[in-house]
C-alpha positions as MATLAB code, in Angstrom:
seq = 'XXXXXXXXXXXXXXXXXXXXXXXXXXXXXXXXXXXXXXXXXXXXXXXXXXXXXXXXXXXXXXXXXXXXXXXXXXXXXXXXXXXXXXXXXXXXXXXXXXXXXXXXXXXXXXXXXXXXXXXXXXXXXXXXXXXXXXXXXXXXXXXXXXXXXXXXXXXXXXXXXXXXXXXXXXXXXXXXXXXXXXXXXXXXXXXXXXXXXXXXXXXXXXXXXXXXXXXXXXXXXXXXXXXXXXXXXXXXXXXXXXXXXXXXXXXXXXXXXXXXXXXXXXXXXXXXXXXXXXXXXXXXXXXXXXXXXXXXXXXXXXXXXXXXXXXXXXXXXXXXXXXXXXXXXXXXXXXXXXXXXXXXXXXXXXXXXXXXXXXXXXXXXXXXXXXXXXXXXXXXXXXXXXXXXXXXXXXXXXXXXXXXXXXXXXXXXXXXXXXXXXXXXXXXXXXXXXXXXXXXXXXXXXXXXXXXXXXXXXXXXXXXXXXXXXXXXXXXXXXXXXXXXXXXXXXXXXXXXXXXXXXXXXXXXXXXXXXXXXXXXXXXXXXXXXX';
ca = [
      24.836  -80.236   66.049;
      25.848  -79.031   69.459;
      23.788  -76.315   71.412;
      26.057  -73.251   70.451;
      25.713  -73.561   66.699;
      21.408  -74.468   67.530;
      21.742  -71.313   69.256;
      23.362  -69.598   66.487;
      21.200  -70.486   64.129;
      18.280  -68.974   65.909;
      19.507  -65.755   66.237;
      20.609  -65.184   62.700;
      17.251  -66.610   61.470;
      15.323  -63.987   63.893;
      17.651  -61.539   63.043;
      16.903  -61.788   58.902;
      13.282  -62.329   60.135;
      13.481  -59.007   61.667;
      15.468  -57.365   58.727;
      12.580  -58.941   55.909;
       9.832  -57.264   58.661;
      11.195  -53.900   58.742;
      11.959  -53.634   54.767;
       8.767  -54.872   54.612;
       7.505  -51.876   57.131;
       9.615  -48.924   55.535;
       8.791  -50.410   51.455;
       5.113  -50.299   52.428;
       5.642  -46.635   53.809;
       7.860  -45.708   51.004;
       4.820  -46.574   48.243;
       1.996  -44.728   50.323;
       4.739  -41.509   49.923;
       5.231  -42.504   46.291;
       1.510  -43.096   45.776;
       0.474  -39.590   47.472;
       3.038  -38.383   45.408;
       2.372  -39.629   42.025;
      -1.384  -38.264   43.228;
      -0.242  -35.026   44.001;
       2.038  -35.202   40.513;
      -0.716  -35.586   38.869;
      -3.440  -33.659   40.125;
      -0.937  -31.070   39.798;
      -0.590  -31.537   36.149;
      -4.096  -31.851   35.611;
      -4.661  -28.615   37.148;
      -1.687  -27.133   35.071;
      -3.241  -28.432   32.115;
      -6.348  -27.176   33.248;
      -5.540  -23.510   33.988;
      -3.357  -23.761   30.283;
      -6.301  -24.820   28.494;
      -8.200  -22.053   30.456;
      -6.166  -19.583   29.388;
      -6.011  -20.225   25.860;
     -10.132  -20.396   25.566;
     -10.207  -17.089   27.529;
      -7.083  -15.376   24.895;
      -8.735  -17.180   21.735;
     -12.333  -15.517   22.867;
     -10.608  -12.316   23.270;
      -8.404  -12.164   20.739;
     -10.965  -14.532   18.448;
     -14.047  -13.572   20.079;
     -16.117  -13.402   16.544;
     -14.568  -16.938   16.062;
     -15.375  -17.985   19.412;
     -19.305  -16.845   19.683;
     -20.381  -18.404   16.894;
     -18.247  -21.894   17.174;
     -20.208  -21.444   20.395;
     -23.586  -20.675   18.923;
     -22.895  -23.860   16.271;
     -22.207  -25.971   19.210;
     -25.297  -25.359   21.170;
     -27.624  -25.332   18.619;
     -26.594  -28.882   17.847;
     -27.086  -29.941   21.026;
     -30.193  -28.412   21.780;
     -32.003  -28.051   18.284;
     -30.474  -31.176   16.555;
     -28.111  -31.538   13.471;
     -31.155  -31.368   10.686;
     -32.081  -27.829   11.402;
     -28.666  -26.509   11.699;
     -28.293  -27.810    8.209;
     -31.432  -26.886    7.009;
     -30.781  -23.008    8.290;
     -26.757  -22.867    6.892;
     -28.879  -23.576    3.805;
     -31.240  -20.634    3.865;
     -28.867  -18.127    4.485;
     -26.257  -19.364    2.551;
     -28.598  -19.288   -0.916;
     -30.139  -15.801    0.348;
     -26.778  -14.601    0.614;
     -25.936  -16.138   -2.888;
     -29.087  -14.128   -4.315;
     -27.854  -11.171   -2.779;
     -24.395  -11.248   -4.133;
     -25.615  -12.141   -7.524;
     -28.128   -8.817   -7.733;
     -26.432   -6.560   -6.260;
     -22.759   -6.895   -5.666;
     -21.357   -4.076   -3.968;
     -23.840   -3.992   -1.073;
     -23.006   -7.199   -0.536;
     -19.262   -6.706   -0.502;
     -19.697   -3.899    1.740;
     -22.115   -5.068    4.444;
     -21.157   -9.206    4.732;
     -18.851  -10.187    1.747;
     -15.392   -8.541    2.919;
     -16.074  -10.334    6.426;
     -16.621  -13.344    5.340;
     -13.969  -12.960    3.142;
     -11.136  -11.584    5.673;
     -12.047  -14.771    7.850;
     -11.600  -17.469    5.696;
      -8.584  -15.964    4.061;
      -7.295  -15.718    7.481;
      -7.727  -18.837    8.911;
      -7.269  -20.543    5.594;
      -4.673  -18.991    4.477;
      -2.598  -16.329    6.324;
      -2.771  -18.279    9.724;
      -1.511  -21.224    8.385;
       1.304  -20.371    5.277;
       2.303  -17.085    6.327;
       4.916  -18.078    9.220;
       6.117  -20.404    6.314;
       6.563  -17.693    3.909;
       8.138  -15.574    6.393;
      10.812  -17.780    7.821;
      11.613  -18.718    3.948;
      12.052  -15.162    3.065;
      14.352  -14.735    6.387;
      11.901  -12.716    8.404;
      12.214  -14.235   11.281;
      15.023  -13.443   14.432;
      16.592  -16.631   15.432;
      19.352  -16.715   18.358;
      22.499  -18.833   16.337;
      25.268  -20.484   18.170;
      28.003  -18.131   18.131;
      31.373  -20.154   17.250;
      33.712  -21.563   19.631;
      37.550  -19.810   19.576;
      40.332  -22.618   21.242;
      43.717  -20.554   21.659;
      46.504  -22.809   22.130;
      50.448  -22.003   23.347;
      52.940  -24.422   24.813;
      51.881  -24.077   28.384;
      48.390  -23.983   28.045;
      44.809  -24.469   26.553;
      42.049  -22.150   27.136;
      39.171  -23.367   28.440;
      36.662  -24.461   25.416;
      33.304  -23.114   26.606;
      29.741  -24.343   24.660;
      27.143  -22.117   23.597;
      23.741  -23.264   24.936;
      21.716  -24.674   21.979;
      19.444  -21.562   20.286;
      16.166  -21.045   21.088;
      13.024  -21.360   18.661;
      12.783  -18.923   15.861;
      10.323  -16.127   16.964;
       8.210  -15.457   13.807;
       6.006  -12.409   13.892;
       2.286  -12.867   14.689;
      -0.826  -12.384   12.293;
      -2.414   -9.743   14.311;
      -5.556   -9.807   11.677;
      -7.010   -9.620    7.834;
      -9.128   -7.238    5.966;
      -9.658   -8.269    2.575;
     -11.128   -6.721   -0.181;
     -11.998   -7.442   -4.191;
      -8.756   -6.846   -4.950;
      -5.984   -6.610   -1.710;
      -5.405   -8.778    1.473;
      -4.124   -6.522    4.045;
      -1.916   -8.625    6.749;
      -1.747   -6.490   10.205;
       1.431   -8.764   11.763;
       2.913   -7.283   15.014;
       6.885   -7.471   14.365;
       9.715   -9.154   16.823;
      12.356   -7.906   18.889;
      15.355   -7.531   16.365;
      13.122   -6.730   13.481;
      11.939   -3.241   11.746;
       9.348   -1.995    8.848;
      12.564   -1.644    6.606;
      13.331   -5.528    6.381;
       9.758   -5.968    5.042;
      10.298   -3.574    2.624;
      13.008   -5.001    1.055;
      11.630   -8.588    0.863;
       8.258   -7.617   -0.482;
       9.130   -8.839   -4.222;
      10.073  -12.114   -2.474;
       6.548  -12.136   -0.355;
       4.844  -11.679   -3.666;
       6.335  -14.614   -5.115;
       5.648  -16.572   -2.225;
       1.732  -15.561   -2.498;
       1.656  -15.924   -5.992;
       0.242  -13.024   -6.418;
       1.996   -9.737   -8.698;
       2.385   -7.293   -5.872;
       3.304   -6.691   -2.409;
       3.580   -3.474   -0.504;
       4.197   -2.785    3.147;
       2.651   -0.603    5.513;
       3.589    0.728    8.910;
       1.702    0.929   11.278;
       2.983    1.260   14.300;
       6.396    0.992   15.468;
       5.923   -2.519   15.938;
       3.163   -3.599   13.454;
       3.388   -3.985    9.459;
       0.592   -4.221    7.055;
       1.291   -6.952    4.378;
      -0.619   -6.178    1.418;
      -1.169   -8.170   -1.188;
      -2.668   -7.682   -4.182;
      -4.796  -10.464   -5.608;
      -6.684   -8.813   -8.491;
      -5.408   -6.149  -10.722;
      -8.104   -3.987  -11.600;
      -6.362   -1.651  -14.176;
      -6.292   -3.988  -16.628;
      -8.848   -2.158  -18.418;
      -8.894    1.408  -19.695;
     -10.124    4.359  -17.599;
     -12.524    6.888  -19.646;
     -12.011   10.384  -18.281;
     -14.814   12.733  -17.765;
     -17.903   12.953  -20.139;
     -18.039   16.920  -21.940;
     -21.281   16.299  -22.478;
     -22.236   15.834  -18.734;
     -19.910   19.058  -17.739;
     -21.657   21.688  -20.164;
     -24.170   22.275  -17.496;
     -21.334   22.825  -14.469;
     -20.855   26.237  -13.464;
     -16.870   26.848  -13.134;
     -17.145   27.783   -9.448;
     -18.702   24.176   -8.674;
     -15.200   22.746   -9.748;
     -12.890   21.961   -6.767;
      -9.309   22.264   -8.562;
      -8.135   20.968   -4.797;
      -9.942   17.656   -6.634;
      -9.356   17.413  -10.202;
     -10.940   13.881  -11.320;
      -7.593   12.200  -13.127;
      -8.288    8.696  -13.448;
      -8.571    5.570  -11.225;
      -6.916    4.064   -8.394;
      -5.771    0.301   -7.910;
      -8.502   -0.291   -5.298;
     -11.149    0.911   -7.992;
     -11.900    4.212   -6.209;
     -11.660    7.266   -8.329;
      -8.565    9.532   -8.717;
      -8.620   13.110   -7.842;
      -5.555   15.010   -7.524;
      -5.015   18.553   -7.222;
      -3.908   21.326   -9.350;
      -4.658   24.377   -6.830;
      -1.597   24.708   -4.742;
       0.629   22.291   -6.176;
       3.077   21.216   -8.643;
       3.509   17.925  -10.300;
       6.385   15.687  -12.119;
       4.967   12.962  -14.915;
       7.729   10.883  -15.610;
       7.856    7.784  -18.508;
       8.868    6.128  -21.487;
       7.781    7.204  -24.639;
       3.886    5.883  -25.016;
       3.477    4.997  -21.411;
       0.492    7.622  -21.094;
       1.859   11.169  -20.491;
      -0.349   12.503  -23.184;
      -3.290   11.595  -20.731;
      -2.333   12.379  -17.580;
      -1.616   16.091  -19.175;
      -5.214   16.095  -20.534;
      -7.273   14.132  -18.242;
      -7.005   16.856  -15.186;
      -7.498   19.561  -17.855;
     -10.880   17.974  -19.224;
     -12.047   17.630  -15.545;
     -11.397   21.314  -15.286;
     -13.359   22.288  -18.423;
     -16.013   24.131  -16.814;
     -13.610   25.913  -14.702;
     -11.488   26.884  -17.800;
     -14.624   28.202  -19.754;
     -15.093   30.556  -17.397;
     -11.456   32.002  -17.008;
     -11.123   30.402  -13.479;
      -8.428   28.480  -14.631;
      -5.931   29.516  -17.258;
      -3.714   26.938  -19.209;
       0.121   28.071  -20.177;
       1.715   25.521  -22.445;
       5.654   24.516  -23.362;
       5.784   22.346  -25.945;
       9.044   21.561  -27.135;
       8.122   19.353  -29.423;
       5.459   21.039  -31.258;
       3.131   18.272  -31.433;
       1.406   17.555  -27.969;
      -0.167   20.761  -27.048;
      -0.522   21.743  -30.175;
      -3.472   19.225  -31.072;
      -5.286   21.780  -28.557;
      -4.026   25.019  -28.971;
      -6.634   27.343  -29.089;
      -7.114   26.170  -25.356;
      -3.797   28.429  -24.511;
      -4.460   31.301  -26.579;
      -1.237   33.185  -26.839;
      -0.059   31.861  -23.778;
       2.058   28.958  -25.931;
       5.959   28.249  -27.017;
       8.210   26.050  -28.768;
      11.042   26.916  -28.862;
      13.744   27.930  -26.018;
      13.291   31.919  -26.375;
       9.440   31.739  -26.853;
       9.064   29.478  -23.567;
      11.652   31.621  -21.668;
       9.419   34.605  -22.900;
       6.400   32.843  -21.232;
       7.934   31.558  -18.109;
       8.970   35.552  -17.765;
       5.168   36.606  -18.105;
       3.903   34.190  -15.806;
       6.689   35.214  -12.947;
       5.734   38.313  -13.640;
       2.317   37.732  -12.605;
       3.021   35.526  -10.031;
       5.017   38.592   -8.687;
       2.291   41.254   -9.514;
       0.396   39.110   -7.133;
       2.760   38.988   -4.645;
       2.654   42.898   -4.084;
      -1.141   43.153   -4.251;
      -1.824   40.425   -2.261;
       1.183   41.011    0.698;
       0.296   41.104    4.462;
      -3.727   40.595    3.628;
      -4.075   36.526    2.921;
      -1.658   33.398    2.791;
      -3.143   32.465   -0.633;
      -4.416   34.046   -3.340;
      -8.426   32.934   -3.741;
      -9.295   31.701   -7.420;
     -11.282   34.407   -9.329;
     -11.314   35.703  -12.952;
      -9.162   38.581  -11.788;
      -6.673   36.230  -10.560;
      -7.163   32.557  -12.173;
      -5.121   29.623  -11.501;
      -2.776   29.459  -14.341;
      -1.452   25.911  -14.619;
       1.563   25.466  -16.713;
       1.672   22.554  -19.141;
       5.503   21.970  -19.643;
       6.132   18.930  -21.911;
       9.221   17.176  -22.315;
      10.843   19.505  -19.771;
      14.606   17.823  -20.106;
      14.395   19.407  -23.668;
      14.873   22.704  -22.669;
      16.464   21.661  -19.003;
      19.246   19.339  -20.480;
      19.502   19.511  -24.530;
      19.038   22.867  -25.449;
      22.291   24.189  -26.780;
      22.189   27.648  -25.331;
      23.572   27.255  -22.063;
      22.448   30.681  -20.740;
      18.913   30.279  -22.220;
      18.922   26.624  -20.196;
      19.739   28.504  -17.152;
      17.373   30.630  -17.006;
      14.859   28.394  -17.633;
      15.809   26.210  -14.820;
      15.723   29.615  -12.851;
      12.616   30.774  -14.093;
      10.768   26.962  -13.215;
      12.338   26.919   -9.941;
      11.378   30.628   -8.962;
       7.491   28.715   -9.829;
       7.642   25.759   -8.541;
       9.116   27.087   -5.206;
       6.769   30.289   -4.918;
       3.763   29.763   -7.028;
       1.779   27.493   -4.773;
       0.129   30.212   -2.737;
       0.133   32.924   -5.755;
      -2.189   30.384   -8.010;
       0.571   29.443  -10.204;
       1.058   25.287  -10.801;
       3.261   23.440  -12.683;
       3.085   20.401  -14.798;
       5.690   19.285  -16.213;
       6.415   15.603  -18.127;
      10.240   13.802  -19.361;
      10.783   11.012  -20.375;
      14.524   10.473  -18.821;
      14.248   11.625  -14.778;
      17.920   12.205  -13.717;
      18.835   15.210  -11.907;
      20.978   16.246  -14.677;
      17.955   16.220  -17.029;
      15.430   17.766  -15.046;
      17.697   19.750  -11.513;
      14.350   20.954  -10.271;
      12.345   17.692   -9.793;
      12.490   18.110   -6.076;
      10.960   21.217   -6.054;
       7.601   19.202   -7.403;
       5.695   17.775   -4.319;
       4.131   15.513   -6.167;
       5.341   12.587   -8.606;
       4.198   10.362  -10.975;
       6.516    7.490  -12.314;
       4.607    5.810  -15.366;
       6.096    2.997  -17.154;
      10.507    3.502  -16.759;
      13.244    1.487  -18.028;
      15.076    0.869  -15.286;
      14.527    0.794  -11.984;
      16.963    3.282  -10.597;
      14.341    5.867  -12.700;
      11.658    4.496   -9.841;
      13.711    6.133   -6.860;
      14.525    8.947   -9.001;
      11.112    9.984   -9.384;
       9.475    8.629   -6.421;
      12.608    8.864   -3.722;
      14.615    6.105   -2.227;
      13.043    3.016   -0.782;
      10.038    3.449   -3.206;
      10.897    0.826   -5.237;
      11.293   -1.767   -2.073;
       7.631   -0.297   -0.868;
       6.134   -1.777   -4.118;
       6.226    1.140   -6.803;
       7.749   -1.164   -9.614;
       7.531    1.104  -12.409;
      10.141   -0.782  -14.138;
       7.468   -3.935  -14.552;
       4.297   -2.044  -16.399;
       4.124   -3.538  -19.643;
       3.789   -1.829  -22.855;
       0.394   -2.623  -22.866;
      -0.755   -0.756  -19.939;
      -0.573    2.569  -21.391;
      -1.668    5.366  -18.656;
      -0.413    2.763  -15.781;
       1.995    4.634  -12.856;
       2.811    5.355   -8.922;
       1.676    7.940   -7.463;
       3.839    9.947   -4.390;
       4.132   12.488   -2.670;
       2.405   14.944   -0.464;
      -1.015   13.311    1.085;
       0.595    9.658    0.193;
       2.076    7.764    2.631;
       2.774    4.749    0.259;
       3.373    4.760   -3.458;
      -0.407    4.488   -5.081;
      -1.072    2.660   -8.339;
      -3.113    4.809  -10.615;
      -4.526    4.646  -14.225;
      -5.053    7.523  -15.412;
      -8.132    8.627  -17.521;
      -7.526    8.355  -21.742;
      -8.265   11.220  -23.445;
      -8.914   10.175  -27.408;
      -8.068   12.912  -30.191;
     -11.719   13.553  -30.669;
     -12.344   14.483  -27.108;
      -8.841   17.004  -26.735;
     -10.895   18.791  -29.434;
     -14.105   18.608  -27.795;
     -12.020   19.944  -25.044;
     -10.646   22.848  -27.436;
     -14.584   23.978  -28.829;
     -15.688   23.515  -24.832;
     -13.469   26.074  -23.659;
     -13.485   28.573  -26.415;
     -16.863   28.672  -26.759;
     -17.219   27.283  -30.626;
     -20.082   25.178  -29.713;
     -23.219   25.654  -28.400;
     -24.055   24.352  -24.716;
     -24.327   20.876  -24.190;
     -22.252   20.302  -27.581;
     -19.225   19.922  -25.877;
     -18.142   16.541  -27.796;
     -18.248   13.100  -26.406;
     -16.068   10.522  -25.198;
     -15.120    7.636  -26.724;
     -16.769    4.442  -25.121;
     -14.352    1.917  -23.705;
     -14.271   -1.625  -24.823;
     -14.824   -2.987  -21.508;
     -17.546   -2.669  -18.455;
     -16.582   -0.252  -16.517;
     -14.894   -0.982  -12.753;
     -16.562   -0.859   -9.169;
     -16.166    2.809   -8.056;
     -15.850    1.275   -4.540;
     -13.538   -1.499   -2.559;
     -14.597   -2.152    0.783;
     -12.155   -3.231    3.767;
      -9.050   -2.382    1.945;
      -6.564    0.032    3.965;
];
């Protein structure tokens, strides 16, 4: 080996020497920058996670603050008390509250047992299934991919573009729960894309998916739906109407006819509706309970009638209905199609008399025995509406009950009338009657007949009351925002002529007749934290 290649030799060896040195120099420097920032990564992330898990504590103990306080309370009571007297106190209350609900009920319900109640069905429940049900009953907005369109020619090929991949369903958020004895009511705040109407028609569907035998929604707000859903039916039982007995000693004048007691709603309050200044339409099959929801209101009235504050008209086609009572209308009763038309001429008559007297000095006439409220008991209207063979006489009929129906609410004039088939052929008037009740139908087109269009998507299915649940409708109109489920009050034979002595004076005070006992303890008057 001569000198030159020695030589060589050195250099490159120095020269890889130096190489090694600095790689070693700038691989040292590189993992300090790495290191600082994998440090920096992560403190980052820490503090992201941080601020995230901030945030939702501080939302949850708004939004959840009830929730929040006592998970809170739990928490440091086990830490600073020990496990055995947190367990020995959940104890105590929980049997005092036990005792309390089995005494006395109601208070309970009202003052702790809804609460409870609304939370657990909440968070056991609601929070947990109700996105499911939702998205299975296609209530929820979802962004799809919208397709992809190749043209192709002999020269050319456009362009084939993708569609970025759709973002998570937005579902719409359980806002909060009140829940009574007998309804859950669901406040959810609805999504971009969505509206009250799409609920509506899905509510048979969110039923099912409950388990439960009704669903009705609510709006709100623009934005926010009430889901109700109804867990208990408590019209499975009978409704008694009012006792004669307990009226004989109620002066006329302490009878608000703006509140006529008529039966009993689905949330187990009473049912008042009103026979001063307004008219209403009973509509059902034969047996579903029109007999009752005639009599009911006028049994209610009794006092009122005694003492000529109120003055019964009846139409009875059929010769049977009104008839079981008929000293209660005196002379103010027909059968047939010249006899009502005869009566419906009288009472516009009167309605007009009333009309001159009363002119330019008030808006309405006030209830006195000069000038009563005469209520008009037309059964089985569509007979003389629709099957009457005199088509003049029907004419004037329909003339005579839309001349009442349309002016007789501030002249002390209301009408009542009942049919079995609702079409607007049978009965062209039923518009002019504010308010509606659809008992038990056939088929479900009779529902928006009576009640309007959408009511059968809102939850008024009419068509479903079974022949057993005699007295069982929907209630709407003027003062309801939603259909109502009513039962109204039965009236036995015995009591219509209870009703009959009571009024015309036959029996001595306090002799008025009795009702009939039902079979069955009677229902809560009261259901607390239901809408």
């Amino acid at each position: 080996m001569d000198a030159n290649t020695l030589g060589t030799l050195i250099l490159g060896g120095g020269g890889v020497a130096v190489v090694v040195w600095v790689l070693n120099k700038i691989g040292k420097a590189l993992t300090a920058i790495l290191e600082a920032l994998a440090t920096i990564a992560a403190v980052a992330v820490g503090v992201w996670l941080a601020v995230k898990a901030v945030g939702w504590a501080v939302r949850n103990l708004v939004t959840h603050w009830r929730t929040s306080i006592a998970a809170v309370l739990v928490v440091a009571w086990w830490l600073l008390l020990g496990w055995p007297s947190l367990a020995i106190t959940a104890g105590v209350v929980t049997v005092a509250l036990l005792v309390w609900r089995h005494f006395h009920r109601l208070s309970f319900d009202r003052s702790v047992g809804r609460r409870i109640r609304s939370w657990w069905q909440r968070w056991t429940i609601y929070a947990r299934k109700l996105p499911r049900w939702i998205d299975a009953c296609g209530l929820v907005v979802r962004e799809h991919d919208r397709p992809i369109h190749v043209t192709v020619n002999p020269l050319a090929r456009n362009k084939v573009r993708r569609q970025p991949k759709p973002h998570k369903a937005r579902v719409p958020k359980v806002l909060g729960v009140k829940s009574g004895p007998s309804w859950d009511e669901v406040r959810v705040r609805l999504v971009p894309g969505q509206t009250p109407e799409d609920f509506d028609a899905a509510t048979r569907a969110l039923a099912t998916a409950r388990g439960v035998n009704r669903c009705q929604v609510r709006e709100i707000k623009p934005n926010v739906v009430s889901i109700d859903f109804q867990r208990r039916n408590l019209l499975t039982a009978a409704v008694p109407c009012r006792d004669l007995t307990e009226l004989s000693t109620v002066p006329g004048a302490g009878i608000d006819l703006k509140k006529v007691y008529a039966g009993r709603t689905e949330y187990g309050t009473d049912w008042f509706l009103s026979l001063a200044g307004s008219h209403t339409l009973g509509a059902g099959a034969t047996g579903a309970g029109k007999g009752s929801l005639m009599w009911c209101p006028l049994v209610s009235a009794a006092p009122a009638i005694r003492d000529g504050l109120v003055r019964p008209w009846g139409i009875d086609p059929k010769g049977m209905e009104l008839a079981y009572g008929r000293r209660i209308f005196g002379d103010r009763y027909a059968v047939t199609g010249k006899d009502a038309l005869g009566l419906l001429d009288e009472l516009v008559a009167t309605m007009d008399k009333r009309k001159a007297e009363f002119a330019g000095k008030t808006r309405s006439v006030p209830v006195s025995r000069d000038n009563p409220l005469d209520v008009l008991e037309f059964d089985e209207i569509g007979t003389l509406t629709k099957y009457i063979g005199d088509r003049r006489l029907r004419e004037q009929i329909i003339d005579r009950v839309a001349l009442l129906t349309t002016q007789g609410r501030a002249l002390n004039v209301c009408v009542r009338g009942y049919v079995q088939e609702p079409t607007k052929d049978t009965v062209p008037v039923r518009d002019l009657f504010p308010r509606r009740v659809c008992m038990r139908v056939a088929a479900k087109s009779h529902v928006t007949m009576v009640l309007g269009d959408q009511a059968h998507e809102r939850g008024a299915w009419a068509n479903r009351i079974t022949e057993h649940e005699a007295g069982v409708g929907y209630l709407f109109g003027e003062g309801v925002r939603e259909p109502l489920r009513v039962r109204v009050g039965w009236v036995p034979d015995e009591t219509i002529k209870a009703l009959e002595a009571f009024v015309t004076g036959d029996t001595g005070p306090g002799t008025g007749g009795t009702v009939l006992s039902m079979p069955t303890k009677p229902l809560p008057r009261n259901e607390s934290g239901v809408a």
